[in-house]
C-alpha positions as CSV (number, residue, x, y, z in Angstrom):
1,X,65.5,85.2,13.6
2,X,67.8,88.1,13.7
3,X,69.7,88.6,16.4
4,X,68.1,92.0,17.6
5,X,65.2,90.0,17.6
6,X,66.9,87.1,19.7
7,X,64.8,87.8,23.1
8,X,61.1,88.3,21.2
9,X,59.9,84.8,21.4
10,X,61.2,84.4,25.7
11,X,58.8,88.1,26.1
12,X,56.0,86.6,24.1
13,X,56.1,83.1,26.1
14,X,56.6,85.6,29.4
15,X,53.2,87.4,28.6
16,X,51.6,84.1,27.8
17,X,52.3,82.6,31.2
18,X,50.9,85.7,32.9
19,X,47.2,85.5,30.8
20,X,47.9,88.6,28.5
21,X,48.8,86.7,25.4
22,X,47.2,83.9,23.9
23,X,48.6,80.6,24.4
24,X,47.5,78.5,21.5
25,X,50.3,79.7,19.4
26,X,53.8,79.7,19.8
27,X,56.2,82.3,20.8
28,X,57.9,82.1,17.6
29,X,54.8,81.7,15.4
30,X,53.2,84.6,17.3
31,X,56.0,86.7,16.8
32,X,56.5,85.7,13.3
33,X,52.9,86.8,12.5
34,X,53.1,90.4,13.9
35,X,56.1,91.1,12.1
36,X,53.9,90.0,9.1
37,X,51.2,92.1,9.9
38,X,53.6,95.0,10.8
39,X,54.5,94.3,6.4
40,X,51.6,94.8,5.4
41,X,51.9,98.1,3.8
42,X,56.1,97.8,3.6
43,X,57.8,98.0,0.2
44,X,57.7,94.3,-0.1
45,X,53.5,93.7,0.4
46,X,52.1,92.9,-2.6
47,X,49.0,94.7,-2.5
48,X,50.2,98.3,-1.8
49,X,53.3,100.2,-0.1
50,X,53.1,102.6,1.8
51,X,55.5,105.7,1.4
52,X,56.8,108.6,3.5
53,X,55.0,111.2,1.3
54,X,51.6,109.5,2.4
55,X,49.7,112.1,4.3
56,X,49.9,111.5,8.1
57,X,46.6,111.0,8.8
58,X,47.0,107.1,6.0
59,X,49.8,106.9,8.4
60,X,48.1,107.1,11.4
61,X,45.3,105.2,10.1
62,X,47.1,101.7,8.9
63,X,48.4,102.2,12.8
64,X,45.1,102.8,14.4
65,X,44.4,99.3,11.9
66,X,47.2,97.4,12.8
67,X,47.1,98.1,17.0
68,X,43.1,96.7,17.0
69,X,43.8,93.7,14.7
70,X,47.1,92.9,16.8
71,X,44.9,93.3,19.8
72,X,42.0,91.3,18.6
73,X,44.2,88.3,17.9
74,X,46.4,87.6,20.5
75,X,45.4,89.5,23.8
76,X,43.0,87.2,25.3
77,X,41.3,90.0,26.7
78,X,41.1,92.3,23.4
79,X,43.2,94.9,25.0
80,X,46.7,95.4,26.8
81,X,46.9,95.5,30.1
């Protein structure tokens, strides 16, 4: 883990505790699987990259995509808050 990353896994295990976050995973794994789905259209994914000369609307799009997946799979309610 990098170390700008150090305190990710202590704020995941802190939302946990308070019912916001699933608990069945763990802090690390969780964390480790967002950043994997925050890849999936980087320069390393191997089904396509994204680039800055995408129009904005494929941009907001693949965030629109990746918000309700990230909510659907560890908020225990479906939604922040």
């Amino acid at each position: 883990m990098q170390p700008h990353d150090a305190d990710k896994p202590s704020q995941i295990a802190e939302a946990q505790a308070a019912g916001v976050l699933v608990d069945d995973l763990s802090p690390e794994d969780l964390w480790s699987l967002l950043i994997s789905l925050a890849a999936t259209w980087a320069q390393a994914a191997i089904s396509y990259t994204a680039s800055r000369q995408d129009p904005e609307p494929e941009h907001e799009r693949r965030r629109r995509a990746l918000s309700a997946t990230v909510r659907r799979a560890f908020y225990r309610t479906g939604s922040p808050g």
